[in-house]
C-alpha positions in Angstrom: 85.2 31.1 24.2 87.8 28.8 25.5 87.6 25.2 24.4 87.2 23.8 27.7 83.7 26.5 28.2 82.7 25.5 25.5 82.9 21.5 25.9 81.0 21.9 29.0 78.1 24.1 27.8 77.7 21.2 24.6 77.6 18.4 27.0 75.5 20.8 29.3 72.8 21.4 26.2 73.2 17.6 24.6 72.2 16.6 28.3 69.5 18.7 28.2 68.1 17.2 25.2 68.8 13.5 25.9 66.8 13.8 29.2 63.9 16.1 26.9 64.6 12.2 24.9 62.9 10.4 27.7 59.5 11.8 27.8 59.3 10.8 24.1 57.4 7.9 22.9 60.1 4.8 22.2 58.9 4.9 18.7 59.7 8.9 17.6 62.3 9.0 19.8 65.1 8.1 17.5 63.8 10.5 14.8 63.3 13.3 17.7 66.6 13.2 18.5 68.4 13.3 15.2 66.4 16.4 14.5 66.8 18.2 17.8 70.5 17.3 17.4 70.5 18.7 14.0 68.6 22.1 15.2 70.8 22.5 18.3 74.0 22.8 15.7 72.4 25.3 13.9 71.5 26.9 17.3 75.0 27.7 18.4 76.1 28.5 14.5 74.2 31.3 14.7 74.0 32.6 18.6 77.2 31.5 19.8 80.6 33.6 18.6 83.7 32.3 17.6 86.5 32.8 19.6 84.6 34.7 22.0 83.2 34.0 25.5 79.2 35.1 25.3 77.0 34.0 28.4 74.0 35.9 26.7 74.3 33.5 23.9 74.1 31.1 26.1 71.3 31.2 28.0 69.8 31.4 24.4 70.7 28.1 23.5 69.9 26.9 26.9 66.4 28.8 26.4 66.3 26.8 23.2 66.7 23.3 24.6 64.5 23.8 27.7 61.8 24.5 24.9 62.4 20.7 24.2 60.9 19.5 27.4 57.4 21.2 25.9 58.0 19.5 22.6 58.7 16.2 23.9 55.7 16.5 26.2 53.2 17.4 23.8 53.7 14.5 22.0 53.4 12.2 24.8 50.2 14.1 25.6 49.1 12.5 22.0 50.2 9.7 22.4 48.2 9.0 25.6 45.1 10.5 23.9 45.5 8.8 20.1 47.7 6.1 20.1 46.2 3.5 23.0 42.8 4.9 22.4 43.0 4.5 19.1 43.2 0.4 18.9 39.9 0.7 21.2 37.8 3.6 19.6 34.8 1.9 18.4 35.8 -1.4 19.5 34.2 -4.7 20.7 36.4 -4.5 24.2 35.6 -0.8 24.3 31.6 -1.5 24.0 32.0 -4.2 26.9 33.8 -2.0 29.1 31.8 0.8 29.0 28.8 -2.2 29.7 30.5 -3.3 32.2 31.1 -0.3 34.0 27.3 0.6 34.3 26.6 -2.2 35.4 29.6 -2.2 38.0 28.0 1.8 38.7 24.5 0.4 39.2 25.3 -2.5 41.5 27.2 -0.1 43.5 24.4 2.2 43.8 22.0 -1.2 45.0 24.4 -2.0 47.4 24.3 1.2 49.4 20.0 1.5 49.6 18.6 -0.8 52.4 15.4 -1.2 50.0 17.1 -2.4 46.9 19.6 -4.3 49.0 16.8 -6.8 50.3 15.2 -7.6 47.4 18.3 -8.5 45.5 18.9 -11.0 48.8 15.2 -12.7 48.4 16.2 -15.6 50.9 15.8 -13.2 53.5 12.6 -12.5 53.0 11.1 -16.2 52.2 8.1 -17.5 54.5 6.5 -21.0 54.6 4.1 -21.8 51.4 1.0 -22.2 52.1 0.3 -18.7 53.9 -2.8 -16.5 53.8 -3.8 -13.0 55.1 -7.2 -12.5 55.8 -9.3 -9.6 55.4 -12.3 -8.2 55.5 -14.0 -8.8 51.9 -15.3 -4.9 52.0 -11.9 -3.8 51.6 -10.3 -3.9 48.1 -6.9 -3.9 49.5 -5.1 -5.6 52.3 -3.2 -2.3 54.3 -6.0 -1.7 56.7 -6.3 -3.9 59.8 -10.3 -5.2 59.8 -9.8 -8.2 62.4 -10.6 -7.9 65.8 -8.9 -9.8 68.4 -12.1 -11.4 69.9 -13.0 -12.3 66.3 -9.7 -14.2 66.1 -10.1 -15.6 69.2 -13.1 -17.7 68.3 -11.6 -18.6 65.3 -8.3 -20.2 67.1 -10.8 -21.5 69.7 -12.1 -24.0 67.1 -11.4 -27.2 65.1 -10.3 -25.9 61.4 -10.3 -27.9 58.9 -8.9 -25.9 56.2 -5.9 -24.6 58.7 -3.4 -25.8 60.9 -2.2 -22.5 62.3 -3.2 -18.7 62.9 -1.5 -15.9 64.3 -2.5 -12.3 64.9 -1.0 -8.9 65.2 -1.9 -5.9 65.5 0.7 -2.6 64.9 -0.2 0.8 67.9 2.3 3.2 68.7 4.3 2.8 72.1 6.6 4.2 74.3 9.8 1.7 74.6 12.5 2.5 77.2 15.8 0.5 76.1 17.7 2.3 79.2 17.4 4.5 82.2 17.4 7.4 80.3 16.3 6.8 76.9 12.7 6.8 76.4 11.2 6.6 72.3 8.3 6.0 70.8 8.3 2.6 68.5 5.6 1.2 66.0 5.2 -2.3 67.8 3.9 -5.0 66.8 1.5 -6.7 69.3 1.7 -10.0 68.2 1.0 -13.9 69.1 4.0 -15.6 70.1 3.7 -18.2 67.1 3.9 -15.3 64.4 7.6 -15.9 63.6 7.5 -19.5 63.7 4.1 -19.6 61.5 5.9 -17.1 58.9 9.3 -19.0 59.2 10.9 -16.3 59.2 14.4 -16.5 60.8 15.7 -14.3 64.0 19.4 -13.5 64.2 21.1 -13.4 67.5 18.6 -15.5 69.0 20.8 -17.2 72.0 19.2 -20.1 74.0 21.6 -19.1 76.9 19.2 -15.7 76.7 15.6 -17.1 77.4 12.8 -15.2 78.7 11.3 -15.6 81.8 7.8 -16.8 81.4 6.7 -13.4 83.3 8.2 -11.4 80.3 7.2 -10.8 77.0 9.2 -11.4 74.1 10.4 -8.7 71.6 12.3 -9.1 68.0 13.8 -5.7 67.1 13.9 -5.1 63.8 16.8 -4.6 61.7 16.4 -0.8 61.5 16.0 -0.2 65.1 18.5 -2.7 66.0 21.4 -0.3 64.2 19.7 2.8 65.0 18.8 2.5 68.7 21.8 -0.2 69.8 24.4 0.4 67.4 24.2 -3.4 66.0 25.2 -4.9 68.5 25.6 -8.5 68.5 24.6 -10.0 71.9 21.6 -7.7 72.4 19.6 -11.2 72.9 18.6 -10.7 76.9 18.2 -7.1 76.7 15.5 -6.0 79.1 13.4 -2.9 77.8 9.9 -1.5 78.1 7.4 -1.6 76.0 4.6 0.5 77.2 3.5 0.1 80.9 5.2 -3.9 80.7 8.8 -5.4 80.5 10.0 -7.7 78.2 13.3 -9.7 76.9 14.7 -9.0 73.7 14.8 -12.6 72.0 16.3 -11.7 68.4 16.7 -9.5 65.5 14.6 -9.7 62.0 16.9 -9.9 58.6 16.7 -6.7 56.8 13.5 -6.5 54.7 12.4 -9.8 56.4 9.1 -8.5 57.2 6.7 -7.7 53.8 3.5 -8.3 55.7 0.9 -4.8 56.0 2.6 -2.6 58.6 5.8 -0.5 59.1 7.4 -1.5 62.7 9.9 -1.4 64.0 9.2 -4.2 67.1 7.5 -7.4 67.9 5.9 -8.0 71.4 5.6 -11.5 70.9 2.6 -12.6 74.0 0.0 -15.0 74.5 -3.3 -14.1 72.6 -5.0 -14.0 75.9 -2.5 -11.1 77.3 -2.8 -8.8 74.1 -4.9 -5.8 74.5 -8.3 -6.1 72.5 -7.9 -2.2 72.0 -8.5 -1.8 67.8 -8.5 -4.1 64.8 -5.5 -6.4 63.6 -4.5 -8.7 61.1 -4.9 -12.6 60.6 -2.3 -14.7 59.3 -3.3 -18.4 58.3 -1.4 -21.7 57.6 -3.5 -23.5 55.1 -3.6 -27.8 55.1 -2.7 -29.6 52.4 -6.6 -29.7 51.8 -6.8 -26.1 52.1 -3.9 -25.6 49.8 -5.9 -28.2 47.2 -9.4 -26.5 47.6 -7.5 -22.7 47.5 -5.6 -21.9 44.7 -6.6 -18.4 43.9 -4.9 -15.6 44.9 -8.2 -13.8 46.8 -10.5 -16.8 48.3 -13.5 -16.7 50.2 -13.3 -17.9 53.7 -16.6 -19.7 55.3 -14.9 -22.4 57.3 -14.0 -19.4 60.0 -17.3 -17.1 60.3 -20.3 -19.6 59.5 -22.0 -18.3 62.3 -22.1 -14.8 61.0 -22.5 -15.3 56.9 -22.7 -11.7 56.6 -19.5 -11.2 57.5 -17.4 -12.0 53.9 -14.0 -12.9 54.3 -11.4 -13.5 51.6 -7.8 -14.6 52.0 -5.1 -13.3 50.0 -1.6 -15.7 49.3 1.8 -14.4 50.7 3.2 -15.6 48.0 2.8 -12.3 45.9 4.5 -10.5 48.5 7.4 -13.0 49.0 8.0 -13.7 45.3 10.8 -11.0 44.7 11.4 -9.0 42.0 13.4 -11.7 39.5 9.7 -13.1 38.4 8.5 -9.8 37.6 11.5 -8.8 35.9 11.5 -11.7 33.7 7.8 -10.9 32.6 9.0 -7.8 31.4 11.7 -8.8 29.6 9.3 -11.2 27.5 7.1 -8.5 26.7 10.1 -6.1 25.8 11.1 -8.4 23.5 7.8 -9.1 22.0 7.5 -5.7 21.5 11.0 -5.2 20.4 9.7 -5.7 16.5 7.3 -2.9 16.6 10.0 -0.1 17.5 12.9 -1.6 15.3 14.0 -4.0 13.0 15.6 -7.3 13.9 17.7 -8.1 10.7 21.2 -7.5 11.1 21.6 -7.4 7.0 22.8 -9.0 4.6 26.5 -10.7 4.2 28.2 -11.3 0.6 31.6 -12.7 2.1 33.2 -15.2 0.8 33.4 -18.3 1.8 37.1 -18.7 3.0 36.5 -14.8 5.4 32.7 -16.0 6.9 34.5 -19.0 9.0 32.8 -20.7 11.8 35.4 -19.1 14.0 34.0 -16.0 12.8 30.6 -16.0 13.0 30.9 -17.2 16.7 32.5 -14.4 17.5 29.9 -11.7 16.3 27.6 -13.9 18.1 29.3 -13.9 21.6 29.5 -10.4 21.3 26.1 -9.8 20.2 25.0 -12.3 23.4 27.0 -10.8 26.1 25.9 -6.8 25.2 22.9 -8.7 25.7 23.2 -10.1 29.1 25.1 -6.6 30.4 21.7 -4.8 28.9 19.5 -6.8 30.8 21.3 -7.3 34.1 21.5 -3.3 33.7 17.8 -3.3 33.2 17.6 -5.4 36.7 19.6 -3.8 38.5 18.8 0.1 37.7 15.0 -0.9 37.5 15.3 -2.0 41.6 17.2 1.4 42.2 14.3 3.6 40.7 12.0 1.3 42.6 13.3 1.0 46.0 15.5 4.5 46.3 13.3 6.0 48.7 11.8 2.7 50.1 13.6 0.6 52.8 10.5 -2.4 53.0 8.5 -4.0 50.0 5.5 -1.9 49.0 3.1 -2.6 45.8 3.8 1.1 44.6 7.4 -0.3 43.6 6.4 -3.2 42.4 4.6 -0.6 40.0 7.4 1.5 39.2 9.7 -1.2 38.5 7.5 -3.2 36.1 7.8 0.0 34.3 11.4 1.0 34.4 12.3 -2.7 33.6 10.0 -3.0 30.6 11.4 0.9 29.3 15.2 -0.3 30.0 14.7 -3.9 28.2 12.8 -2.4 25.6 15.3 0.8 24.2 18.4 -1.4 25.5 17.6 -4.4 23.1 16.9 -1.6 20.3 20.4 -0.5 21.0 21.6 -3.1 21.2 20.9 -4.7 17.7 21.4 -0.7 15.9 25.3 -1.1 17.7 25.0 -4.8 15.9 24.1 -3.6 12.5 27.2 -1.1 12.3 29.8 -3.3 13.0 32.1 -4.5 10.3 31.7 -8.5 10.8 35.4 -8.9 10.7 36.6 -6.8 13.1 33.4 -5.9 15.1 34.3 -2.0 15.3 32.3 0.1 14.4 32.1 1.5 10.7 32.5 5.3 10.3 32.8 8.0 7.4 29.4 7.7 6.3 29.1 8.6 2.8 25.8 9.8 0.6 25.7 8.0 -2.5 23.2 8.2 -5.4 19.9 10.5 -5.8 16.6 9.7 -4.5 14.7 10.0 -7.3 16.8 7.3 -9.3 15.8 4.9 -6.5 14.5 2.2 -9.6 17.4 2.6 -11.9 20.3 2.9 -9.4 21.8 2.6 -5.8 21.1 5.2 -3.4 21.7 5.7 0.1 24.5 5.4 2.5 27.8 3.8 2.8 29.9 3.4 5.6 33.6 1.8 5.7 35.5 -0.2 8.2 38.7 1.7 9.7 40.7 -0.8 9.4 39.9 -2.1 5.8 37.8 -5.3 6.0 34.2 -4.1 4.6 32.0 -1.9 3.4 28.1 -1.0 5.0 25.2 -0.2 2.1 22.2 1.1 3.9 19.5 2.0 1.3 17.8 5.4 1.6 14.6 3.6 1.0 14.0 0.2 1.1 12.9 -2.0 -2.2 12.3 -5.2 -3.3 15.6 -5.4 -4.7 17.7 -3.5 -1.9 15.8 -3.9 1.2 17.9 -3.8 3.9 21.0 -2.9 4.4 24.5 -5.3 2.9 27.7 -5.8 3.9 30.7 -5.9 1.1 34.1 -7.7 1.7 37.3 -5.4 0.5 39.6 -7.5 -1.1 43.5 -7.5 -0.7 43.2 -4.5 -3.9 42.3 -2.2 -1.1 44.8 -2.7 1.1 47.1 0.6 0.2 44.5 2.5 1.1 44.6 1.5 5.2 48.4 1.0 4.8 49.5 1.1 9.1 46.2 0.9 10.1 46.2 -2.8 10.9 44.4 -4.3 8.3 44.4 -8.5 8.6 
């Protein structure tokens, strides 16, 4: 081959190579070349003639360093997989990451169910204190309507002395027009024009420039019907629509999950209580006095002050407050009983520590318990937020059924979470807070009495050593951790032992 051939197929292969260089890591990549350098020589020694012009030896050589590009990209490949990885296997930051992401997955899930996203928002679902339902004492729950209009117009009719305020409603089906050609059929809400303003609960949109006529009716869409039947839009306040064989103004729009009182709808026909139809039985809301609010305090009251002309006719009155409380009191019930039953399914010692003096700083121990607090905090926030999803994924309003389900989930989730929590504790090295591995049997069984027996686990990096007894005794009941001294230090040489 002539020498000027042959110059240009060296820097042709050595070109080759150094760009093969770059997809190395920076560390190997010295050492890479020198031996990929060293091969290539020994390459052409034996494939390329002397004196002679081969292009099949060639392409072997070139052959030879493309096969570097594999090389050099299989041990970025492990690099990527072992070497960052590696400092976060088993790791504190790895444990709160992974935490952190469930929660992040959880929340994400609340945010896109309409049930889960009101109750997280519990200001929009508030009403005034001091409000009562009343029902008919013959029924155990509070679902069915038992009032009838009349019946509450006697009551309203009179001096109370127990309440300041009562409104009725009662829920039918109807045909509601919202244009010239779309005709629907609505669950509305025949109510008394004070219902809102006795709940307190707020109306969005509401536009003073928009008032009724006194002819018309007043209606409050709700949330669902707002998006579904005019696209959310914004200045819907003045809206004209039918509701059944009348007209009426649309005032406002409820917050989502704003009403939590018996009855899906998806309107309110605020009227007069003299204009609404006496067809069927409603329900009764009440505003109790200060006096009443004294003289009242249980959750299901009689109520004589309204029917003491007909005795036989039992009322009680059941608070709003159970219904408007949210889901953070419950939760936090459960959480007191998961962690009063926390002892019966797992042991709350985290074992015993033999440091010494100068390792088991206050710096130290500070940081084992931050960590061990905020795995805490993720577990139960995840246990709030996952317990509402299983609750409230098929519901889009407050019902007592989910109230159910997520006193159950919550209590399950706090209960095996904290468990988890404290065995993820109990196999960390105290140092370093990873995780000890290489779990090693030591000892026999039946020499329990006479010698050690169990487990041992080491830390990774070198710090200590985990002795969990195969069965407990009063000498060795639980399990110990050991400090490694500097002595043991050439056995983790490189694996960041300090």
């Amino acid at each position: 081959m002539t020498p000027p051939a042959e110059s240009a197929y060296r820097r042709f292969h050595l070109g080759l190579l150094r760009g093969a260089s770059l997809m190395v890591p920076r560390k190997q990549r010295a050492e890479w070349w020198r031996e990929w350098h060293a091969e290539l020589w020994h390459v052409r020694q034996e494939c390329v003639p002397i004196a002679t012009v081969s292009w099949r030896a060639e392409r072997k050589v070139t052959s030879f360093c493309l096969g570097a590009f594999q090389d050099a990209l299989c041990l970025r490949r492990h690099s990527w997989r072992q070497e960052p990885l590696a400092t976060l296997q088993g790791s504190a930051a790895q444990c709160i990451f992974w935490l952190a992401a469930a929660l992040a997955v959880t929340y994400s899930i609340a945010l896109l169910l309409p049930g889960v996203r009101t109750e997280i928002h519990p200001s929009r679902y508030q009403v005034n204190p001091g409000l009562i339902l009343i029902q008919d004492a013959h029924y155990n729950n509070d679902s069915p309507a038992t009032i009838p209009l009349e019946e509450f117009r006697i009551w309203n009719g009179r001096a109370q002395r127990y309440f300041d305020g009562l409104a009725f409603y009662r829920i039918g089906r109807e045909a509601v027009s919202t244009g010239s050609h779309s005709k629907a059929r609505w669950e509305v809400a025949h109510a008394s024009s004070n219902l809102f303003a006795l709940l307190g609960l707020p109306v969005r949109f509401a536009s003073p420039a928009a008032e009724p006529d006194d002819n018309l009716s007043r209606v409050i869409l709700s949330d669902e019907a707002w998006k579904s039947e005019f696209g959310g839009n914004p200045r819907i306040a003045g809206t004209i629509v039918r509701v059944g064989s009348r007209q009426a103004t649309i005032v406002g729009v409820a917050a989502e999950g704003a009403w939590r009182l018996p009855g899906k709808t998806d309107a309110w026909l605020l009227e007069p209580d003299s204009e609404i139809d006496s067809f069927g039985m409603g329900h009764v809301v009440a505003h109790l006095t200060p006096l009443g609010q004294s003289e009242m305090l249980a959750a299901h009251v009689p109520i004589s002050a309204l029917n003491s002309d007909d005795p036989e006719h039992d009322l009680w009155g059941a608070s709003l407050d159970e219904r408007t409380r949210g889901p953070l009191g419950l939760y936090l019930f459960t959480v007191l009983l998961a962690f009063l039953a926390l002892p019966a399914v797992t042991s709350v010692s985290l074992g015993e520590y033999t440091f010494a003096s100068h390792k088991s700083s206050w710096s130290g121990r500070l940081y084992r318990w931050c960590f061990l607090s905020a795995k805490i905090m993720l577990v139960l926030a995840i246990a709030y937020v996952s317990s509402l999803d299983l609750a409230y994924w098929h519901a889009t309003s407050y019902s007592p059924a989910a109230e159910y389900v997520q006193l159950v989930a919550s209590f399950t989730i706090c209960l095996f979470g904290m468990k988890w929590v404290l065995l993820d504790q109990r196999q960390r090295c105290p140092v370093c807070l990873r995780r000890v591995t290489n779990p090693a049997r030591v000892g026999l069984a039946s020499r329990t009495f006479l010698a050690w027996n169990g487990t041992e686990l080491i830390c990774a990096d070198g710090h200590t050593l985990l002795h969990i007894p195969g069965s407990p005794t009063s000498w060795f009941s639980t399990q110990r951790w050991l400090y490694l001294d500097t002595s043991w230090d050439f056995l983790f040489a490189g694996q960041g032992v300090g």
